[in-house]
N, C-alpha and C positions, 0 to 999 in steps of 0.2 A: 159573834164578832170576829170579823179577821184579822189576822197579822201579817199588815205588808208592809216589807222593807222601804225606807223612804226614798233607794236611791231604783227602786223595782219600777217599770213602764207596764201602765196597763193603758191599751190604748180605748177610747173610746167607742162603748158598741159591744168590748167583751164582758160577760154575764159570767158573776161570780155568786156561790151559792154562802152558804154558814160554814165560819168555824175553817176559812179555807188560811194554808201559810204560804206568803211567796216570798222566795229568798232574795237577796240581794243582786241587783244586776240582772233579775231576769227581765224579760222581755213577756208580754202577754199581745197578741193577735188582736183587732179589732171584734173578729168572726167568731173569736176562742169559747169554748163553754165548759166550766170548773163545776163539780158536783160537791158539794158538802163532806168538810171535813178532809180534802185534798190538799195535800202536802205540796208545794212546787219549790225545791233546793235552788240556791243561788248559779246563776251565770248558763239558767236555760234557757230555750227559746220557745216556746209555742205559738204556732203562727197558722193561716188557714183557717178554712171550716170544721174546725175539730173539736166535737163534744166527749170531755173528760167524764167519769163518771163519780161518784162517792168514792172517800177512802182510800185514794190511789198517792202513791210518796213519790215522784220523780226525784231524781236524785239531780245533781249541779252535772253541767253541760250537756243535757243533752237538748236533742233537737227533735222537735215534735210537731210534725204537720207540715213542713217544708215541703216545696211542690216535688213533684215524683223526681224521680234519676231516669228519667225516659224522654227520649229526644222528639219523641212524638208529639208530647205536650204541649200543650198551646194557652194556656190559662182559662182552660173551662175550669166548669162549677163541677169541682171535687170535692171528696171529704173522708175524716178522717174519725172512727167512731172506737173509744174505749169505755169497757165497761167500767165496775166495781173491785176495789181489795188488791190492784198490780199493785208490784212493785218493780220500779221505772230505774236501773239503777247507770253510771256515768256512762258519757259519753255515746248513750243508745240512739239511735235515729230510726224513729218511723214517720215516713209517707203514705199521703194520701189514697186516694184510687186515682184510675185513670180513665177517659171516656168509653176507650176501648175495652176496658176492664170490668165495668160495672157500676161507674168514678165513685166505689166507695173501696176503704180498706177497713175493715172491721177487727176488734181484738175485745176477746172476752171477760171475764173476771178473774179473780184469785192466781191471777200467773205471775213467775219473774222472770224478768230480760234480766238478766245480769251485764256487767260491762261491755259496751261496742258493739252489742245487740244489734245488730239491723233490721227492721222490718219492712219491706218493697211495697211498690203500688198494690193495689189490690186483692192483698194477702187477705185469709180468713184464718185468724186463730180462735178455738175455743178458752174450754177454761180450765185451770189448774195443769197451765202447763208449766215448764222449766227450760229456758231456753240459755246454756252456758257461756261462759264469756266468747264474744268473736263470732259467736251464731250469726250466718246471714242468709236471709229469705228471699231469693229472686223475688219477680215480680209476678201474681197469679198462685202463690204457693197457697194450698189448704194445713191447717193444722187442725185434728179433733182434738178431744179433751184429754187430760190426764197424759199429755205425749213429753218426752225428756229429751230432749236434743243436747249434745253435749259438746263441748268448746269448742274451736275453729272448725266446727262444720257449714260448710256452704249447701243449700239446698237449691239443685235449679227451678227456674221459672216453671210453674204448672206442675208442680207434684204435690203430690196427696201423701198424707201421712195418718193413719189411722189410730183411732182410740187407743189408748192404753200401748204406745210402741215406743221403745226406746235408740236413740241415733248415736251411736258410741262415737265419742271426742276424734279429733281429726278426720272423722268421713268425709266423703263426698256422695252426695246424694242428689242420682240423675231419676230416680223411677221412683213408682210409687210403692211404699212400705203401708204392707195391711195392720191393720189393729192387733193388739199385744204382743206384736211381734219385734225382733233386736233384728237390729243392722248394724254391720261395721265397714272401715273398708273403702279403699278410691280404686275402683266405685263400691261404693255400700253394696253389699248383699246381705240375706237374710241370715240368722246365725244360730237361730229358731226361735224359739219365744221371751219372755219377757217375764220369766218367772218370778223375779222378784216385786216387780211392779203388779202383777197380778195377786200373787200372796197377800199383798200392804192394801189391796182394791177389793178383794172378794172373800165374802167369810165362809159363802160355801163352797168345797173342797168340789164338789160335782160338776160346779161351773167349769174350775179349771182343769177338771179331766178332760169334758169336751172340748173346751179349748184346744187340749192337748191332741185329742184327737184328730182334731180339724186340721190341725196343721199339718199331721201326717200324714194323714188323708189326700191333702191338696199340695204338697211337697214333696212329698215322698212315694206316692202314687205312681202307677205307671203309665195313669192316662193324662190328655191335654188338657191341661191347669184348668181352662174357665168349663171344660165339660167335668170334670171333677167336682168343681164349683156347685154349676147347677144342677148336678145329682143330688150331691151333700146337702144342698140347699130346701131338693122334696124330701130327703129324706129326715131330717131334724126338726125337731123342735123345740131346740133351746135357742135363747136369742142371740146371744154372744158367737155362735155356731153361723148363724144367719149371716149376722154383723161381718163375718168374714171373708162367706161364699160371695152376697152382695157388693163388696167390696172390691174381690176378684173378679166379677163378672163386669165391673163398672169401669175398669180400671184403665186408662187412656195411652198410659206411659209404660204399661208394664211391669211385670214385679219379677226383682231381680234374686234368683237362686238358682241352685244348683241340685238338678232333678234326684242325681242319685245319691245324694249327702242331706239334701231338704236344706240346703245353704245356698 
């Protein structure tokens, strides 16, 4: 059974599952699609083709599915897809995709947007990430799983951000940051790994040696980064090590350090 406030608009068309709450004054989409057991706090908006998934708690004001901040747009068919387990917290804004884009923006499970959160057209976030207050995501940004992005950081459009890496509060981040690896910094650079985040992720202690190694290897080496890369790359066999090289080698925007410090 739901509970919806009597002063809430659900407008006709939007598909609501079990056990869902919507707060007072919100607003629900025609297009809108809520998953069981979905929380929606007073005086938010959900608007668009955007399917919500199970177990997710928006918190009151935010704005969810509003057509992209891209001058481009023209009212095609975009959309806007969240998984399972967020938590959605005030004044957060995410949009949709864009044509140009792929017109989908996708977001994964188990993550927090905390306050003023922005999420851009076309972005890909995975899951159990932690995005701090003020975080904003150009448009085209990837996030992988397990990544911490930390308060008034802006990330530009088209950058990648790998597995298990952490973005220290006030950065700014134009390149792309490999997996377990810390950035700080306008502009972010690397600052080497992400040791605490990997401790809390991995039980065995051998993973994170090669981790460790890889990064000195491909940072602190004296040859050119992606030939580094694809050396390291025949020469391991751990996956986490892989996860790295292929990263480097893939990498569009470049990755920001400093050859003789591995920063």
């Amino acid at each position: 059974m739901n509970n919806i406030h009597k002063t809430a608009i659900i407008e006709e068309g939007a598909q609501l599952g079990e056990n869902i709450t919507i707060g007072a004054y919100t607003i629900i989409g025609k297009d809108v699609k809520i998953g069981d057991g979905t929380v929606v706090d007073s005086h938010t908006v959900i608007d668009g083709k955007t399917t919500i998934g199970k177990n997710n708690h928006i918190f009151s004001h935010a704005s969810i599915g509003t057509i992209p901040q891209d001058l481009k747009f023209n009212g095609e068919d975009v959309e806007l897809i969240i998984g399972d387990n967020n938590k959605i917290r005030e004044y957060t804004l995410f949009n949709p995709g864009t044509q140009g884009g792929g017109s989908k923006t996708i977001i994964g499970s188990n993550n927090l947007f905390m306050g003023y959160v922005h999420v851009a057209h076309d972005c890909i976030i995975g899951n159990s990430c932690i995005f701090a207050n003020c975080a904003t995501l150009a448009g085209h940004v990837e996030i992988d799983d397990f990544v911490v992005i930390g308060g008034m950081t802006p990330i530009h459009q088209f950058c990648k951000i790998g597995t298990g890496s952490m973005i220290a509060g006030g950065s700014v981040v134009t390149q792309d940051i490999p997996p377990y690896c810390l950035a700080e910094g306008n502009r972010a650079k690397l600052k080497g790994l992400n040791l605490t985040g990997l401790r809390r992720r991995f039980e065995n202690k051998e993973d994170i040696n090669e981790i460790k190694k890889a990064y000195k290897a491909l940072f602190r080496g004296s040859k050119a980064l992606k030939d580094s890369a694809q050396e390291l790359l025949e020469e391991s066999s751990n996956e986490h090590t892989k996860l790295m090289c292929d990263f480097v080698i893939n990498t569009t925007r470049g990755i920001p350090f400093d050859r003789k410090t591995g920063e």
